[in-house]
N, CA, C and O atoms as a printed pandas DataFrame, in Angstrom:
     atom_number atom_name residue_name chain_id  residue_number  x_coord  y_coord  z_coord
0              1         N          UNK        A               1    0.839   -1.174    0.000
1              2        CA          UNK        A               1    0.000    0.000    0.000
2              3         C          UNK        A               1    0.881    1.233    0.000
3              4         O          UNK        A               1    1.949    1.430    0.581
4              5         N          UNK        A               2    0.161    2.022   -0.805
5              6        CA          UNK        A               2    0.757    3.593   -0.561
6              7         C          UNK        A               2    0.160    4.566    0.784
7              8         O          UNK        A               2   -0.940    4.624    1.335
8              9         N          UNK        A               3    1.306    5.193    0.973
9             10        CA          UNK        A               3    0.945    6.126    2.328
10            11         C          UNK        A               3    1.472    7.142    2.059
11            12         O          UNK        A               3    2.560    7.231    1.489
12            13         N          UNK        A               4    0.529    8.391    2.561
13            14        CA          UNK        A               4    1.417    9.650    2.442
14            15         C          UNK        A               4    1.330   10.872    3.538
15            16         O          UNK        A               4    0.377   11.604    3.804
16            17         N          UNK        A               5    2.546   10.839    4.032
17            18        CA          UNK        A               5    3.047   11.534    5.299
18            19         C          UNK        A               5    2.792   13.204    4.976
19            20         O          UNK        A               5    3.390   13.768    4.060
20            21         N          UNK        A               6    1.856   13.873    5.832
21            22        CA          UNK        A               6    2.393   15.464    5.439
22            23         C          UNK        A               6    2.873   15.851    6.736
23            24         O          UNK        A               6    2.330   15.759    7.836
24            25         N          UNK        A               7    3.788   16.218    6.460
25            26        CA          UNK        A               7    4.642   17.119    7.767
26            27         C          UNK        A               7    4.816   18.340    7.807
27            28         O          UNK        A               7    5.789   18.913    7.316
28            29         N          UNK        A               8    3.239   19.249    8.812
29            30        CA          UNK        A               8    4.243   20.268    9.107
30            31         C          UNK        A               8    5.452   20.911    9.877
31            32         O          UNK        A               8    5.665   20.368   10.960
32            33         N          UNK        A               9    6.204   21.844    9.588
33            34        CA          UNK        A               9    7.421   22.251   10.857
34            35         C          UNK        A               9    7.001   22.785   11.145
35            36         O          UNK        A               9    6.132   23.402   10.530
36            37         N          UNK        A              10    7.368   22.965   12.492
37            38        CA          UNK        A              10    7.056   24.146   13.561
38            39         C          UNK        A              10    7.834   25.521   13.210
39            40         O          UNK        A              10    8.782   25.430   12.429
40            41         N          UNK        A              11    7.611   26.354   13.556
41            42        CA          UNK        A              11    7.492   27.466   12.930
42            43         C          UNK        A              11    9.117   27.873   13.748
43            44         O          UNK        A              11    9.458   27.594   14.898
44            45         N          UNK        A              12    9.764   28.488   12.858
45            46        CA          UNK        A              12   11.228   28.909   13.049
46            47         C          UNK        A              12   12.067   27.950   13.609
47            48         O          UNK        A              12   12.777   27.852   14.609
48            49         N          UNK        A              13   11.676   27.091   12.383
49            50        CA          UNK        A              13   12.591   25.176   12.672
50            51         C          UNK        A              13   13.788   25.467   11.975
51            52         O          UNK        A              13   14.893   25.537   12.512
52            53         N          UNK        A              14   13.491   25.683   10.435
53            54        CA          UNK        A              14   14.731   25.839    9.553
54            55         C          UNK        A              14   15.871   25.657   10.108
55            56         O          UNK        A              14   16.566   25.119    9.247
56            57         N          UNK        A              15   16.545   25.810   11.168
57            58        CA          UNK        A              15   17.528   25.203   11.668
58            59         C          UNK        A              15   17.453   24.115   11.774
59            60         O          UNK        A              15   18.064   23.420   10.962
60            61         N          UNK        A              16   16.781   23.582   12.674
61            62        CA          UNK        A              16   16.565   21.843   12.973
62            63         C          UNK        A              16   16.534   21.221   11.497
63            64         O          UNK        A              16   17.317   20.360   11.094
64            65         N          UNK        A              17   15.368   21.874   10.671
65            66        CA          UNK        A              17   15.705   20.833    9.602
66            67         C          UNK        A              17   16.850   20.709    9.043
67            68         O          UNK        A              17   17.165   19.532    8.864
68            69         N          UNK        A              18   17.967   21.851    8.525
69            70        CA          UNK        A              18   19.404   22.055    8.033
70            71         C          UNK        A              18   19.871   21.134    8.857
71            72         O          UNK        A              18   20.219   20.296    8.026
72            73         N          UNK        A              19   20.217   20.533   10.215
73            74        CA          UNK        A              19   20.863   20.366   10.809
74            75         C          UNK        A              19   20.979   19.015   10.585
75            76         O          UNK        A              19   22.023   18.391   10.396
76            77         N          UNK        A              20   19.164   18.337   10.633
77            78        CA          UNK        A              20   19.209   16.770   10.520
78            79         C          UNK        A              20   18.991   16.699    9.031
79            80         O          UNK        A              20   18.422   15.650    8.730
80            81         N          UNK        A              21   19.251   17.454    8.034
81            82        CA          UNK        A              21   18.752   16.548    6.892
82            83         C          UNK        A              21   19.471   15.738    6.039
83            84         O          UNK        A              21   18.946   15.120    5.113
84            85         N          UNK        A              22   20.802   15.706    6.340
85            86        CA          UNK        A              22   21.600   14.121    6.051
86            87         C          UNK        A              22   21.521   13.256    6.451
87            88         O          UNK        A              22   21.962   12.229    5.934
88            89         N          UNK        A              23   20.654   13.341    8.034
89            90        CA          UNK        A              23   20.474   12.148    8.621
90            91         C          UNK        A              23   18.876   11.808    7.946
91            92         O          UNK        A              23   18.468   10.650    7.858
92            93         N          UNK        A              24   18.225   12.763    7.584
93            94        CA          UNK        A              24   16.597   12.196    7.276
94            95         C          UNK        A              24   17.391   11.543    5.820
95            96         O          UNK        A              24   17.694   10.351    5.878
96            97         N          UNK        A              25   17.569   11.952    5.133
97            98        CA          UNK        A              25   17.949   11.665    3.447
98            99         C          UNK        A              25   18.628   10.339    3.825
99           100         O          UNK        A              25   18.501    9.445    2.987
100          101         N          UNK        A              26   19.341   10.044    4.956
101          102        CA          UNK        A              26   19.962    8.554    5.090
102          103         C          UNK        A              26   19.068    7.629    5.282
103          104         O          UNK        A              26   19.069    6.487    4.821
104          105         N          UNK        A              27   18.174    8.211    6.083
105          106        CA          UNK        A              27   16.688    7.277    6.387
106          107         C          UNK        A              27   15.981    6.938    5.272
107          108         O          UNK        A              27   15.409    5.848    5.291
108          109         N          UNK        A              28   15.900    7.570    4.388
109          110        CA          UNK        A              28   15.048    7.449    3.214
110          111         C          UNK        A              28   15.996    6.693    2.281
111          112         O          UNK        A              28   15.506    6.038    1.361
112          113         N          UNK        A              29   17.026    6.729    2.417
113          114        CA          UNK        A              29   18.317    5.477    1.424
114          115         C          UNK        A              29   18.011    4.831    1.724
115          116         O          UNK        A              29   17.303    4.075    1.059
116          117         N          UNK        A              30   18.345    4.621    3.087
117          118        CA          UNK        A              30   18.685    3.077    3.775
118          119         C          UNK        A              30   17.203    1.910    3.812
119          120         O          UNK        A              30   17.243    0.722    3.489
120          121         N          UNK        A              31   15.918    2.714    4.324
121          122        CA          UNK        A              31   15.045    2.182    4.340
122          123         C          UNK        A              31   14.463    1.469    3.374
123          124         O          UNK        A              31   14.008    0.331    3.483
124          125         N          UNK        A              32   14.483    2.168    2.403
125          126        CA          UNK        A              32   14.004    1.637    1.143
126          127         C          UNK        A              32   12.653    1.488    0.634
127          128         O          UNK        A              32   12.150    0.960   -0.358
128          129         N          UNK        A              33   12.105    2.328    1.960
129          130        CA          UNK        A              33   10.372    1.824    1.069
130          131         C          UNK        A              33    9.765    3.512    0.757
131          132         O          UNK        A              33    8.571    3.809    0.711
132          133         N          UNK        A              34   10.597    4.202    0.620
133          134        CA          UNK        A              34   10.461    5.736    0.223
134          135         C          UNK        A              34   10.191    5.551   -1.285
135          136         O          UNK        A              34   11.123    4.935   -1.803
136          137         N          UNK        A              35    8.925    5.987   -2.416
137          138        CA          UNK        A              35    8.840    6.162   -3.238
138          139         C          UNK        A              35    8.965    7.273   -4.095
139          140         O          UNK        A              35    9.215    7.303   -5.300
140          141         N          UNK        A              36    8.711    8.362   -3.133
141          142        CA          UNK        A              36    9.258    9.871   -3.668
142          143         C          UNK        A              36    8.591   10.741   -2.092
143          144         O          UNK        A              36    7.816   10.508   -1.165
144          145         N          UNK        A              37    9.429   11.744   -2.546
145          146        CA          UNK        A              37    9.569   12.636   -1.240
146          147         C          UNK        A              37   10.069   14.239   -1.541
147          148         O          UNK        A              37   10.694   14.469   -2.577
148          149         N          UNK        A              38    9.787   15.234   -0.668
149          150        CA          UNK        A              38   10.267   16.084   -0.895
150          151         C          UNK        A              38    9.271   17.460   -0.110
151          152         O          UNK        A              38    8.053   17.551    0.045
152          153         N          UNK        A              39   10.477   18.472    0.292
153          154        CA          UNK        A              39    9.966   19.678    1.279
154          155         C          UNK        A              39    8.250   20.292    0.437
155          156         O          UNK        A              39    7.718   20.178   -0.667
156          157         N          UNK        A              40    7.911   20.974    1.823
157          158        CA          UNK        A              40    6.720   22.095    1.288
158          159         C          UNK        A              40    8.112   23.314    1.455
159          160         O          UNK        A              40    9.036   23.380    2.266
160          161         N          UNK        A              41    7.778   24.049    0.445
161          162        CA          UNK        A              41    8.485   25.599    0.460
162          163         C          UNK        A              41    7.403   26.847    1.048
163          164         O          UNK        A              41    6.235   26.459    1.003
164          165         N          UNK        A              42    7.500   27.700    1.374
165          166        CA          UNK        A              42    6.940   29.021    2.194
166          167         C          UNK        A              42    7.296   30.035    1.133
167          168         O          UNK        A              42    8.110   30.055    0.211
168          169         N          UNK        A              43    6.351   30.900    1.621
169          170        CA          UNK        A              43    6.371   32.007    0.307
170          171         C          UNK        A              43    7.828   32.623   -0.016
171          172         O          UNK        A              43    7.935   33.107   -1.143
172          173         N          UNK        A              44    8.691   32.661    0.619
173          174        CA          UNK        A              44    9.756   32.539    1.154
174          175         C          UNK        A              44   10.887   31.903    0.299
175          176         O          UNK        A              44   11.810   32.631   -0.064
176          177         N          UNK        A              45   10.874   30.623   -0.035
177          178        CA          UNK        A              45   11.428   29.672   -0.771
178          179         C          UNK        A              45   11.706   28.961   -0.011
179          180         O          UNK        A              45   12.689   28.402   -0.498
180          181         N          UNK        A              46   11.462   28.402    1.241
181          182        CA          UNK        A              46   12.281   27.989    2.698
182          183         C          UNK        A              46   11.874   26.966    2.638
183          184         O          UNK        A              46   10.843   26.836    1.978
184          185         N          UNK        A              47   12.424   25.849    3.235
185          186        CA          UNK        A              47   11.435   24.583    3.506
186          187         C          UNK        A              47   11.167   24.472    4.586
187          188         O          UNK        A              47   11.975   24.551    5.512
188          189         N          UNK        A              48    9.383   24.162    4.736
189          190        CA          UNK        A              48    8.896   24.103    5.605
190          191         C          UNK        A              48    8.095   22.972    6.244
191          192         O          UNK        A              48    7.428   23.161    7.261
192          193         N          UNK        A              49    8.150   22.175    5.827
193          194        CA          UNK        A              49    6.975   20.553    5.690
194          195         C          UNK        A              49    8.003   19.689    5.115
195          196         O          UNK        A              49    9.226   19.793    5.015
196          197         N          UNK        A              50    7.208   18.866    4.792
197          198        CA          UNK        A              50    7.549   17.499    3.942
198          199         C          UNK        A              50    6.295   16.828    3.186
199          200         O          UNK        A              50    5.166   16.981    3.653
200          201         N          UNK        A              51    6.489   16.155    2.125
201          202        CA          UNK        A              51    5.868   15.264    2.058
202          203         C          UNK        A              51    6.308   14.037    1.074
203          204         O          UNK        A              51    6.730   14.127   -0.079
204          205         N          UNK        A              52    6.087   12.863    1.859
205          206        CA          UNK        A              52    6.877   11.597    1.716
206          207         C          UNK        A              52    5.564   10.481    1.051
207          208         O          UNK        A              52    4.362   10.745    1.052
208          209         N          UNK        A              53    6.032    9.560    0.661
209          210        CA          UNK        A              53    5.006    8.445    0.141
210          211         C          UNK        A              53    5.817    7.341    0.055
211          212         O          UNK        A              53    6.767    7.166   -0.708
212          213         N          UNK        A              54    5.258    6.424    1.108
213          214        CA          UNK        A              54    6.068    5.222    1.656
214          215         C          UNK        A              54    4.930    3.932    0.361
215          216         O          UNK        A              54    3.786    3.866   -0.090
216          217         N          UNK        A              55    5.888    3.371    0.314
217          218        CA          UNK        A              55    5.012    2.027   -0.047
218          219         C          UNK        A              55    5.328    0.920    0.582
219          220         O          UNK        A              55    6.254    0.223    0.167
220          221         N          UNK        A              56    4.577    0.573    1.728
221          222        CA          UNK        A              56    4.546   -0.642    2.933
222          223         C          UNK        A              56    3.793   -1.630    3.253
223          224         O          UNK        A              56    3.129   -2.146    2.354
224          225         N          UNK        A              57    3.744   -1.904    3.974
225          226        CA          UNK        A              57    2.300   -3.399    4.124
226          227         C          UNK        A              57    1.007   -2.904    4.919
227          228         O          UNK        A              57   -0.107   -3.292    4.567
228          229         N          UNK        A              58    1.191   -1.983    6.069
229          230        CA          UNK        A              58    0.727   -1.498    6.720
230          231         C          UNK        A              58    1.043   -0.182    7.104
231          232         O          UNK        A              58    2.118    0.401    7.239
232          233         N          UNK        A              59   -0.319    0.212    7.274
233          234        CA          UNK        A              59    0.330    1.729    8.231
234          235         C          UNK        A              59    0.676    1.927    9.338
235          236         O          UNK        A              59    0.876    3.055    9.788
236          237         N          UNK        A              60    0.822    0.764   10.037
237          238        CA          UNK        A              60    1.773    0.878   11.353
238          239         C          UNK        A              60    3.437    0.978   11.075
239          240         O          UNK        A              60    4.362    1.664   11.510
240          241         N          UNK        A              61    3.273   -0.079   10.120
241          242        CA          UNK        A              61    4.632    0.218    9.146
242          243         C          UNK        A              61    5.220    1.591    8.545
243          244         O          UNK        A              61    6.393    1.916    8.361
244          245         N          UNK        A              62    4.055    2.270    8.305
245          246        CA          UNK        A              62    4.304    3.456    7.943
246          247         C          UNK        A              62    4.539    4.519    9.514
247          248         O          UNK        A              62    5.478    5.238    9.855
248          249         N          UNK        A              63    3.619    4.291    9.981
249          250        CA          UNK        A              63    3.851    4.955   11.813
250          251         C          UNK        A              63    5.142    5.055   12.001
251          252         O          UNK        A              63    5.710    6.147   12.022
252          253         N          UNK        A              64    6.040    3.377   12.236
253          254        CA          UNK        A              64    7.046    3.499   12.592
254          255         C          UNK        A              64    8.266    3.984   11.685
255          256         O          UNK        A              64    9.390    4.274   12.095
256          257         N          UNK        A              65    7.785    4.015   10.292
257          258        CA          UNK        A              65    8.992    5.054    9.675
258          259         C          UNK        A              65    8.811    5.734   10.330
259          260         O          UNK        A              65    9.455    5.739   11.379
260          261         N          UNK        A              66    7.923    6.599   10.098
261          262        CA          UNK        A              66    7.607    8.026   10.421
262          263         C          UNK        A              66    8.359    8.807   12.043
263          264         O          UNK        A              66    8.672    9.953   12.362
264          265         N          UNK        A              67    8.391    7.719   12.598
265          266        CA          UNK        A              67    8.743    7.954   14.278
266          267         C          UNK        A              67   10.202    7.628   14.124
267          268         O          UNK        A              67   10.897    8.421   14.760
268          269         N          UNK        A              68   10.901    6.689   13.462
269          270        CA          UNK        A              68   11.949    6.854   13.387
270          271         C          UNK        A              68   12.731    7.718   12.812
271          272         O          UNK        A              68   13.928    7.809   13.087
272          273         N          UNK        A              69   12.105    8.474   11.912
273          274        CA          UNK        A              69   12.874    9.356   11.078
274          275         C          UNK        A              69   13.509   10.553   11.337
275          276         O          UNK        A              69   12.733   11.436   11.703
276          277         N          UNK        A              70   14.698   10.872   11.264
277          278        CA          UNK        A              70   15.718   11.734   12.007
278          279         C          UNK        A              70   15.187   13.528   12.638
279          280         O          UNK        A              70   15.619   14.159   13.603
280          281         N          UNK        A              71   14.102   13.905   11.605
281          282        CA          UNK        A              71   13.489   15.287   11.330
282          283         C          UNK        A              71   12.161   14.995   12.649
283          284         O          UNK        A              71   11.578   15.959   13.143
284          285         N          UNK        A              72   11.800   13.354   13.128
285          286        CA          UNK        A              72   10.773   13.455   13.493
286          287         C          UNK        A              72   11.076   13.656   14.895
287          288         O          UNK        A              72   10.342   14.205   15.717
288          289         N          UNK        A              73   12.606   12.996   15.159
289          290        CA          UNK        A              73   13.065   12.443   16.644
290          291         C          UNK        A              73   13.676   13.732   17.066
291          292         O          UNK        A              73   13.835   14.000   18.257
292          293         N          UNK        A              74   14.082   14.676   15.927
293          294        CA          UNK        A              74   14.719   15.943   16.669
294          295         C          UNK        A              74   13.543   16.684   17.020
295          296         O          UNK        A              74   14.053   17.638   17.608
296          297         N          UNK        A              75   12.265   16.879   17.048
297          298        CA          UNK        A              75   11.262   17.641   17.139
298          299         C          UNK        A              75   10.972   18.449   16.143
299          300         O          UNK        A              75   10.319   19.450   16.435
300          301         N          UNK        A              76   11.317   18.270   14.907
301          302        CA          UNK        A              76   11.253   19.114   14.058
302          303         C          UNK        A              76    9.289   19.576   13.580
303          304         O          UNK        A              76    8.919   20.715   13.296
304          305         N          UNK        A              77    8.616   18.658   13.615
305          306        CA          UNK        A              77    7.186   18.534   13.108
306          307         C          UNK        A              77    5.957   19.421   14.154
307          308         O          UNK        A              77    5.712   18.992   15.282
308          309         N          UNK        A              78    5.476   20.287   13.775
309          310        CA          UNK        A              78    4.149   20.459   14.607
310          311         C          UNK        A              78    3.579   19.704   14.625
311          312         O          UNK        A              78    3.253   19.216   15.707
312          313         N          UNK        A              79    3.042   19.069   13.167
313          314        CA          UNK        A              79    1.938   17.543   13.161
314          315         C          UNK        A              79    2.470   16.804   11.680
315          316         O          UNK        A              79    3.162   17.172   10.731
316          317         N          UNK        A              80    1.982   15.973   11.932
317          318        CA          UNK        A              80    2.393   14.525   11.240
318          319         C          UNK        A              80    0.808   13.906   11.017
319          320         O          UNK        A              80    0.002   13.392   11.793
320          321         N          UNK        A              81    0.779   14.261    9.380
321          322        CA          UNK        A              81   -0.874   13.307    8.935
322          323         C          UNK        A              81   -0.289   12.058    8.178
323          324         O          UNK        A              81    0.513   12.096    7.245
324          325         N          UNK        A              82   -0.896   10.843    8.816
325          326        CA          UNK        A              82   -0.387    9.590    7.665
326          327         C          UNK        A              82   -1.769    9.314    7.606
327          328         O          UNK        A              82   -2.773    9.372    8.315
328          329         N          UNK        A              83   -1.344    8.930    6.255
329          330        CA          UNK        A              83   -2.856    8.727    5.544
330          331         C          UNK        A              83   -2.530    7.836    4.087
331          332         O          UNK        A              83   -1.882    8.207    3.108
332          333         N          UNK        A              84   -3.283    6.425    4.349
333          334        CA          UNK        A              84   -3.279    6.088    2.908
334          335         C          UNK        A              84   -3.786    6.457    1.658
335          336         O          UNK        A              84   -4.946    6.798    1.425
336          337         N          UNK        A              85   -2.638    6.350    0.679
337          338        CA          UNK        A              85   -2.810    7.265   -0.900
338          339         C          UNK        A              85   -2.736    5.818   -1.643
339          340         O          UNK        A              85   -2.159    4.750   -1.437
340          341         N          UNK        A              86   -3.883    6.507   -2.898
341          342        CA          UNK        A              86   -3.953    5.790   -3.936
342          343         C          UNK        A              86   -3.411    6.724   -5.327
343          344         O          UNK        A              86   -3.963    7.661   -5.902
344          345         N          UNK        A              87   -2.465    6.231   -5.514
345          346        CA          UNK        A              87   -1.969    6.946   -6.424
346          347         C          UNK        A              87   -2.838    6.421   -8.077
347          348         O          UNK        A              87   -3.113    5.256   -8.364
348          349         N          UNK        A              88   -3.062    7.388   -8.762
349          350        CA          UNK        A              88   -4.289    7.358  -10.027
350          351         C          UNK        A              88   -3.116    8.042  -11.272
351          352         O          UNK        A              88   -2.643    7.371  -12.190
352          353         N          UNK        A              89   -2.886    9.179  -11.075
353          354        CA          UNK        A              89   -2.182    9.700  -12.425
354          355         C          UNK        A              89   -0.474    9.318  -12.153
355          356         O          UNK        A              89   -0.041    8.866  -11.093
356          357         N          UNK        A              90    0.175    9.556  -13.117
357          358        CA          UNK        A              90    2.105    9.757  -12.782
358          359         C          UNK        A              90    2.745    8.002  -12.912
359          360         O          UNK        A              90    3.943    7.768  -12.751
């Protein structure tokens, strides 16, 4: 199944995220069930969110990416929606 994570940051994170995002981008190598991914930008150009699309067995499966993931464990997120996606067009 497809799942898709929206993450917002908490507001004047941009540090935190700079800080861990070799370690999130390692998570998303190593793991392997990342199908595509990539920041929300702010009017700004800044990144501010995420949004990821795991393909897993379950969404607990997807939970525990999500909790393991380097951006999630530093506190980087106000909220975290997982929600299964059916992908139709692309």
């Amino acid at each position: 199944m497809r799942v898709a994570l929206v993450c917002k940051d908490k507001p004047q994170s941009l540090h935190i995220r700079q800080e861990n995002r070799p370690a999130h981008l390692e998570h998303i190598r190593s793991t392997g069930v990342v199908e595509m991914a990539g920041p929300f930008l702010n009017e700004g150009g800044e990144m501010c969110g995420s949004l990821v699309i795991l393909e897993v067995e379950t969404l607990d499966q997807a939970r525990d990416w999500a909790a393991a993931d380097p951006y999630a464990r530093a506190g980087l997120f106000e909220s975290v929606q997982i929600t299964e996606w059916k992908k139709v067009i692309g």
